[in-house]
LOVEXNU-995758 format. One record per residue (C-alpha): x, y, z; residue in three letters. Coordinates in nm, 4 decimals, always signed. Each point is the difference from the previous one (the first is absolute). Example, Ala and Ser with C-alpha at 12.3 -4.5 7.8 and 13.67 -1.06 7.14 Angstrom:
REM residues 2
+----------+----------+----------+--------+
!       xx !       yy !       zz ! residu !
+----------+----------+----------+--------+
!  +1.2300 !  -0.4500 !  +0.7800 !    ALA !
!  +0.1370 !  +0.3440 !  -0.0660 !    SER !
+----------+----------+----------+--------+
This chain:
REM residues 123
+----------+----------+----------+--------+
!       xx !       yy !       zz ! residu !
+----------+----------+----------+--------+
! -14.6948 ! +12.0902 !  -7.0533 !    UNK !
!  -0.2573 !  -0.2526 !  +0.0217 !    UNK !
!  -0.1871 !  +0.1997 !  +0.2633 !    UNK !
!  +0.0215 !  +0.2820 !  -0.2306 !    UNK !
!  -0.1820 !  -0.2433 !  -0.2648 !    UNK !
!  -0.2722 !  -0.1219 !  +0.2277 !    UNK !
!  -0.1159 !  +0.3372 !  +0.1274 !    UNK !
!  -0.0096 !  +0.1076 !  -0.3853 !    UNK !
!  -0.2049 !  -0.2487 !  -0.0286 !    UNK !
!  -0.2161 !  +0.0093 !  +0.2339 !    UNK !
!  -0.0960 !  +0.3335 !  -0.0630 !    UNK !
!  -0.0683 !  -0.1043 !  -0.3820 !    UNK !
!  +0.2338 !  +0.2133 !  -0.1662 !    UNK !
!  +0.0757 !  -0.3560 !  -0.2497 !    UNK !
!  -0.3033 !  +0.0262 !  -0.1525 !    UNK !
!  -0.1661 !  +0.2588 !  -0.2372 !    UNK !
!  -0.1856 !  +0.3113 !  +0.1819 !    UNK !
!  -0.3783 !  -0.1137 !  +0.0358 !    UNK !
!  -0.2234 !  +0.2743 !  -0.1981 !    UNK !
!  +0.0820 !  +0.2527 !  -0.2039 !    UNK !
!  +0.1454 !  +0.3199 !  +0.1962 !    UNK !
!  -0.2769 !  +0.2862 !  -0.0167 !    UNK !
!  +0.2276 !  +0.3186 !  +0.1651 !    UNK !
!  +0.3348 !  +0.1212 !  +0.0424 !    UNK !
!  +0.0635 !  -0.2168 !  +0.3066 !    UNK !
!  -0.1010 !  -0.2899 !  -0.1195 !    UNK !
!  +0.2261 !  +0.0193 !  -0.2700 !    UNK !
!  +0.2696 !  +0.0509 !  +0.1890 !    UNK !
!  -0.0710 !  -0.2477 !  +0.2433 !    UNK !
!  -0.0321 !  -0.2498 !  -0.2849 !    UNK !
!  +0.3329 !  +0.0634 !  -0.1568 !    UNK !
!  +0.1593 !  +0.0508 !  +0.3204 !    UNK !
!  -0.0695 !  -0.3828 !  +0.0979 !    UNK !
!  +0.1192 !  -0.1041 !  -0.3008 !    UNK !
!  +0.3042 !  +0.2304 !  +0.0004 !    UNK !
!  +0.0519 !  -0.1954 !  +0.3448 !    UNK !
!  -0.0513 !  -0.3636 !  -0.1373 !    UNK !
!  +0.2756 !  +0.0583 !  -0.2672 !    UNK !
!  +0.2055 !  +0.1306 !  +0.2720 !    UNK !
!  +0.0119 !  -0.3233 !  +0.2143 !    UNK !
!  +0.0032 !  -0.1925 !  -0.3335 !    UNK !
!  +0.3174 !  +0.1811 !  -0.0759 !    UNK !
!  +0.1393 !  -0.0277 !  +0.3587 !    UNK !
!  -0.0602 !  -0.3288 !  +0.0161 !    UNK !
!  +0.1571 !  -0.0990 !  -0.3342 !    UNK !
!  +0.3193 !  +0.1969 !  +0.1106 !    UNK !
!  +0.0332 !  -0.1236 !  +0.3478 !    UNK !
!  -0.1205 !  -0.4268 !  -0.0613 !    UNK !
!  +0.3644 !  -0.0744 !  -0.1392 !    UNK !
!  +0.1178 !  +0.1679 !  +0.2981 !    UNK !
!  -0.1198 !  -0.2501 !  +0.2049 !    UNK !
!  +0.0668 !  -0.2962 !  -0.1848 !    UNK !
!  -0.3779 !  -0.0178 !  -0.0821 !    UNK !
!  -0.2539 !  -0.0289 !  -0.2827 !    UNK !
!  -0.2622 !  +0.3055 !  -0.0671 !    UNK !
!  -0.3158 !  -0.0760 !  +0.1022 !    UNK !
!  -0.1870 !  +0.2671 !  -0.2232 !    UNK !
!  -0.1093 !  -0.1541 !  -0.3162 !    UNK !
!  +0.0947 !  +0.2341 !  -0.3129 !    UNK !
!  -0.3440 !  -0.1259 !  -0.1241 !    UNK !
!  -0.1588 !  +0.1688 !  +0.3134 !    UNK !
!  -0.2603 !  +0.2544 !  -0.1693 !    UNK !
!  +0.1120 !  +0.3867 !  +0.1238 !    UNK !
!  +0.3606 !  -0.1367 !  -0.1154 !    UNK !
!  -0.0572 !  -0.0946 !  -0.3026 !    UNK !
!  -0.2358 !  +0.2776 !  -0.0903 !    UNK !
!  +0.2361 !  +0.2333 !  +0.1441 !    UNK !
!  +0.0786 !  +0.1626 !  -0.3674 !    UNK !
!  -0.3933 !  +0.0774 !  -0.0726 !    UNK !
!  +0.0197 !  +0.1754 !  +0.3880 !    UNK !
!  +0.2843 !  +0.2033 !  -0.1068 !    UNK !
!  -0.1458 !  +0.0635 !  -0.3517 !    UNK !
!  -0.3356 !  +0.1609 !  +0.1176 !    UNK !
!  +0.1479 !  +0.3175 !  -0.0029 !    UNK !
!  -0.1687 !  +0.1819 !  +0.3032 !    UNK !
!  +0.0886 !  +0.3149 !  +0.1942 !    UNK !
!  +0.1139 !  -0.2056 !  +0.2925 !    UNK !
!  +0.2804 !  -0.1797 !  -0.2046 !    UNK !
!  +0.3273 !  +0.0599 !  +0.2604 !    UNK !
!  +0.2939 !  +0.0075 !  -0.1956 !    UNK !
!  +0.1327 !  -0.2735 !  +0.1635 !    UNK !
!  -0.2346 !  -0.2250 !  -0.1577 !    UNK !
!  +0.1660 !  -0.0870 !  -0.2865 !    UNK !
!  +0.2999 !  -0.1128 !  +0.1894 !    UNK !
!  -0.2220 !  -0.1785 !  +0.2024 !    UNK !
!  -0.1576 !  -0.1617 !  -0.3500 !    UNK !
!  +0.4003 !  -0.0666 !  -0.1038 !    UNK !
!  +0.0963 !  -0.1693 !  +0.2797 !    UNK !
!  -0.3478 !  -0.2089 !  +0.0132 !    UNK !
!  +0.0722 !  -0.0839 !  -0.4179 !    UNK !
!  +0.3363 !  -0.0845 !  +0.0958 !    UNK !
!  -0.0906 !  -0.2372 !  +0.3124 !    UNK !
!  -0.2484 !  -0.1856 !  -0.2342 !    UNK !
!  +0.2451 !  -0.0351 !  -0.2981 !    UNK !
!  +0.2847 !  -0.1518 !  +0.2626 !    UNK !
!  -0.2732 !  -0.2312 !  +0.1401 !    UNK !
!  -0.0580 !  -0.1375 !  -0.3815 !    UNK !
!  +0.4046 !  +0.0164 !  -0.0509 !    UNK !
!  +0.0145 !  -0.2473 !  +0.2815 !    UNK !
!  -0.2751 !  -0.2220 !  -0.0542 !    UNK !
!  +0.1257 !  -0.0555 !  -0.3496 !    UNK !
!  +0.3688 !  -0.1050 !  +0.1515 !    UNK !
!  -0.1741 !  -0.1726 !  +0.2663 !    UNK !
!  -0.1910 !  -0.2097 !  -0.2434 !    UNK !
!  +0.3367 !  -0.0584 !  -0.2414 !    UNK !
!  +0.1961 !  -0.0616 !  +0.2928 !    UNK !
!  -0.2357 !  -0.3201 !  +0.1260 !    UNK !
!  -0.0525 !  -0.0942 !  -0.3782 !    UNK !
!  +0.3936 !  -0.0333 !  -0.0504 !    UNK !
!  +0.0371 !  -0.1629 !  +0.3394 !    UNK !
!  -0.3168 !  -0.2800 !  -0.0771 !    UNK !
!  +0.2167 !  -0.0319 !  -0.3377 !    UNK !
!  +0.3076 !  -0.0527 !  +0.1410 !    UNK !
!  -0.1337 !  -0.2420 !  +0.2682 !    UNK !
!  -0.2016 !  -0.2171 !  -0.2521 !    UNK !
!  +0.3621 !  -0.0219 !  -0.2211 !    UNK !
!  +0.1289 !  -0.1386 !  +0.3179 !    UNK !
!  -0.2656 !  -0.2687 !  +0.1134 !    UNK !
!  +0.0077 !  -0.1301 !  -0.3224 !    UNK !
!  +0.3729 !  +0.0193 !  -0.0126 !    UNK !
!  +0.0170 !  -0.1942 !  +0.3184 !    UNK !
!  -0.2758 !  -0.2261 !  -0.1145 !    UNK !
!  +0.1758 !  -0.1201 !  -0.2937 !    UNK !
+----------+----------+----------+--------+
């Protein structure tokens, strides 16, 4: 998984296509990287808990979260497995947020509850 990850990254396919594609080919190199990003995003979204670990892509990382615009630029090369690709990728990111949010109320309650009892025990 993480291997998976590095080589992605390595050959660049987190970050936006350089240039503008000119041809056919280009094109379909372009939105073939990024169909493969969103795939190892995914992947490694579903397969972290698995392992008893955190994911290390970032939600904020730019081809994922301008994954709806990619799908949205309604080409000839769109696969129809793109917008299940887009689905899953919306759904990872709106999970992420889910658990941030519980994260953040479950250490808020916690720091609450310990403060009650120092000062409990203080008194």
């Amino acid at each position: 998984n993480k291997s998976l990850r590095r080589i992605a990254m390595d050959l660049g396919l987190d970050r936006p296509t350089p240039g503008k594609p000119v041809n056919e080919l280009q094109r379909r190199v372009a939105r073939n990287r990024t169909r493969a990003w969103l795939f190892c995003f995914n992947l490694e979204r579903l397969a972290a808990p698995l392992y008893g670990a955190s994911p290390t892509i970032e939600g904020s990382n730019y081809v994922v979260h301008h994954a709806a615009e990619w799908w949205s630029r309604r080409e000839d090369l769109v696969s129809q497995s793109d917008v299940h690709l887009l689905g899953m990728t919306e759904a990872s990111m709106i999970l992420e947020q889910y658990q941030q949010v519980v994260a953040n109320r479950s250490r808020d309650a916690v720091q609450v509850r310990l403060y009650s009892f120092i000062t409990k025990a203080v008194q």
